[in-house]
N, C-alpha and C positions, 0 to 999 in steps of 0.2 A: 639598164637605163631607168626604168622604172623604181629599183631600191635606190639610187644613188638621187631619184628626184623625192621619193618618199624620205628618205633622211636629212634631205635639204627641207624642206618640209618640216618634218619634227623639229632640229634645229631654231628654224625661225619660229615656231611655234614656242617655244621653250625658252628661247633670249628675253623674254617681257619679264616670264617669270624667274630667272636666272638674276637680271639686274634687277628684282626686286626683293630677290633675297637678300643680294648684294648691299642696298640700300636701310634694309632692316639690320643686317650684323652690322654696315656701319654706324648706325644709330644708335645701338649698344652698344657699341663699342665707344662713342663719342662720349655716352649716359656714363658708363662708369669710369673712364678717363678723365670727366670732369668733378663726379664724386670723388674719389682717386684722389686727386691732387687739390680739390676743397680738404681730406682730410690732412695731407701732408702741413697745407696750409696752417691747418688748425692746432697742428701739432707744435709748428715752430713759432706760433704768437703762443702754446701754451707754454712752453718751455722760455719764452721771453717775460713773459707775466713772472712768473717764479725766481726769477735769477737777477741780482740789482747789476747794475745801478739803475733806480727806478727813475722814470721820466715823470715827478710831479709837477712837475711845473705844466708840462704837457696837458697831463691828466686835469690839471685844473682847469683850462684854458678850455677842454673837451667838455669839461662838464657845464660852465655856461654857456659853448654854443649848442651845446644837443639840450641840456636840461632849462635854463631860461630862457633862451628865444625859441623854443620849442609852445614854451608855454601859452604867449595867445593865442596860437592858432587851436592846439590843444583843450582852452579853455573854451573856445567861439565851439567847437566841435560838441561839445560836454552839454555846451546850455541846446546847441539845436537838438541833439539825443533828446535831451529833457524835455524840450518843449514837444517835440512829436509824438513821446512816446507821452505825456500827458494827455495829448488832445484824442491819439487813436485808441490809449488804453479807457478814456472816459466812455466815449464811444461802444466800442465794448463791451464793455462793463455794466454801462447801464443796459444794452441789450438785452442780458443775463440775470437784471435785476441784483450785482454784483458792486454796486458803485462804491458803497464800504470799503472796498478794496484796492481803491485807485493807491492812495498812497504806499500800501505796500507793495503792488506790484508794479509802482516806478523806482519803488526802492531799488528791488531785489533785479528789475532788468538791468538798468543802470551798474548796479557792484558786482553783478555775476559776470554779467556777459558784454552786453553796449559798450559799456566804460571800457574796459580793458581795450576789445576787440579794434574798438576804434580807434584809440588811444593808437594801438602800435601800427595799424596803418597809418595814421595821419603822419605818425613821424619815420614810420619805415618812408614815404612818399617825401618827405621832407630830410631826413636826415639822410636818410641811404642815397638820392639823387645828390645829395651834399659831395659826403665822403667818397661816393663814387667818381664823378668828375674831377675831386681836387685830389686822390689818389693819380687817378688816372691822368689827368694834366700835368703829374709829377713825374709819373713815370713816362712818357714820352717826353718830356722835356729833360730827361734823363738824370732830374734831380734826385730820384730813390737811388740811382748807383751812386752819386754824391755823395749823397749818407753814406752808404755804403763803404765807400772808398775814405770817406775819415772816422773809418774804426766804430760808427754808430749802428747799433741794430735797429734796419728800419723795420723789422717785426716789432720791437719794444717802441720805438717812440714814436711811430705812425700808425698801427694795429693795432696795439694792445692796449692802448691811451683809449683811443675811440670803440675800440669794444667794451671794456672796462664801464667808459660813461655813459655807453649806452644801458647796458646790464645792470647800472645803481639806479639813472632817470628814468628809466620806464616806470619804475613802480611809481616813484615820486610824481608823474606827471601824469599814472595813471588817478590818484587819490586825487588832484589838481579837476580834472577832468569828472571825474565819479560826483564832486562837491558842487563843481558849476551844472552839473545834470542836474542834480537833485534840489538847487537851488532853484533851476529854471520850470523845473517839473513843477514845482510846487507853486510859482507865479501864473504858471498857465493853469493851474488846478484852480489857484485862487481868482482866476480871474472870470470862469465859468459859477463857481461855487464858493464864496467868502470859506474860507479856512485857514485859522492861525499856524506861522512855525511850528510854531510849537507842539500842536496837534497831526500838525503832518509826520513829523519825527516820531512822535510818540505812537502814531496809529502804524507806519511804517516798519518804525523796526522791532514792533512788538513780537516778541519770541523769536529774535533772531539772535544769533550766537556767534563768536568771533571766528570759529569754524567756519561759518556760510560764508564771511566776504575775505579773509585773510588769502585762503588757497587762490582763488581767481584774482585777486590783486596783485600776488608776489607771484603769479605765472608770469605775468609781462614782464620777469626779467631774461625769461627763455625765448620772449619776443624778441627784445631787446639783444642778446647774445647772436640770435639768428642774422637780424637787423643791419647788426655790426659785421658780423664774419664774414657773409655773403658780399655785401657793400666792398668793406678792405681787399676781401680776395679779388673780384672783378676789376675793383683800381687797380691794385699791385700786378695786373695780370692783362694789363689794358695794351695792346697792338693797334699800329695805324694812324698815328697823328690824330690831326682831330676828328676827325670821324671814329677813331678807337673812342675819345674821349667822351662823346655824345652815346655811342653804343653802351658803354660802361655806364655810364650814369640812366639811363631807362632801362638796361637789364638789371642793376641792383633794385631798383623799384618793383618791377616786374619779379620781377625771382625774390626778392625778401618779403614783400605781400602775398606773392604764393604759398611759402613756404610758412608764413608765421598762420595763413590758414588753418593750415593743415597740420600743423602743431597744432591749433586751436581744438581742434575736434578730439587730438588724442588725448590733450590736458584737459578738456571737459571729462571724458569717461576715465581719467587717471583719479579727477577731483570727486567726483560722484562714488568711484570704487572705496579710495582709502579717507574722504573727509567727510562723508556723509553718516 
């Protein structure tokens, strides 16, 4: 009586931690299940990319809704950068007895890091809630098997359009973005301390080399590529009516602004290894 109550005993003792193991393998197992089939994913918009008949018309249509109407919000983003990082690097600066140096070091935050960084949030937050819902709106309303079903590859004219124009405007709206920073930079400089354009530029990107802003410029199109793939896949992949279609469009936000993070960190010490 006594073993048969001590094994009922260990049993219940040991159920907590049994469903918690259980919960952890499911958890891996969900993790690489959806890495998994993000890669399958990526495989069949890349073999759509590559193979005609190509969807330019598409393509063009993608690139002024990701790349022009991207662009005030992009540019309103570029000048607040600017303006803040004027006012707290003054700050600063003159703490340090440093103040010389305001203009290059709104340069160089602004084209290294600021610019970009924010650049592909803004529009991962803007374009990927896009693409996500209107993906997703498609395919519950069972318009992707439509394509489908008249001989269209909705990897090439739904996917591959909008990753494509994501991957060429990032950079382009990062430069957009870098110019209205350092335009706003220098109004708020000037507005503490009279100093011409012209001196701002010139004290700015004194000894800087196309090296320094080229590599973090043309990163944001691995933002951009992320942006895209993550967004289409969640659409293409979207269950449950509308409520799939609300869920898809805040997890592409959510997961492409995570994601283009933490690319961030790895393409900073990728840039610093082989551009420096």
């Amino acid at each position: 009586m006594a073993t048969a109550e001590t094994n009922t005993a260990l049993t219940a003792d040991s159920s907590p931690i049994l469903a918690g193991m259980s919960a952890i393998g499911e958890l891996f197992n969900g993790f690489f299940e959806w890495f998994g089939n993000l890669g399958i994913f990526s495989w069949q918009v890349l073999r759509a990319c590559v193979t005609p008949p190509f969807e330019w018309r598409e393509f063009i249509r993608q690139l002024d809704e990701i790349g022009s109407k991207s662009l005030p919000l992009v540019a309103l983003a570029g000048c607040a950068i600017g303006a803040v990082l004027s006012m707290e690097s003054r700050s600063s600066l003159t703490r340090f007895g440093a103040k010389s140096l305001l203009p290059s070091a709104i340069v160089y935050s602004v084209i290294t890091e600021m610019g970009p960084i924010i650049t592909a949030l803004v529009v991962s937050g803007r374009v990927g809630a896009g693409i996500g819902a209107e993906l997703a709106s498609m395919k519950v309303t069972e318009q992707i098997d439509a394509i489908e079903a008249s001989a269209v590859n909705p990897y090439r004219l739904l996917a591959a359009t909008r990753i494509l124009a994501c991957i060429l405007m990032l950079p382009l709206l990062t430069v957009a973005a870098d110019a209205c920073g350092l335009l706003m930079g220098w109004f708020a400089a000037t507005l503490a301390e009279p100093l011409s354009l012209r001196q701002f530029f010139e004290i700015g990107f004194q000894g800087a080399r196309y090296r320094d802003f080229l590599p973090p410029t043309f990163k944001t199109a691995v933002f951009g590529l992320i942006t895209g793939v993550i967004a289409c896949y969640l659409g293409m992949r979207t269950t449950g009516g509308a409520e799939g279609v609300g869920r898809a469009a805040t997890s592409s936000v959510v997961v492409s602004s995570l994601f283009v993070i933490l690319a961030d960190v790895v393409l900073v010490k990728f840039i610093l290894v082989f551009f420096q």
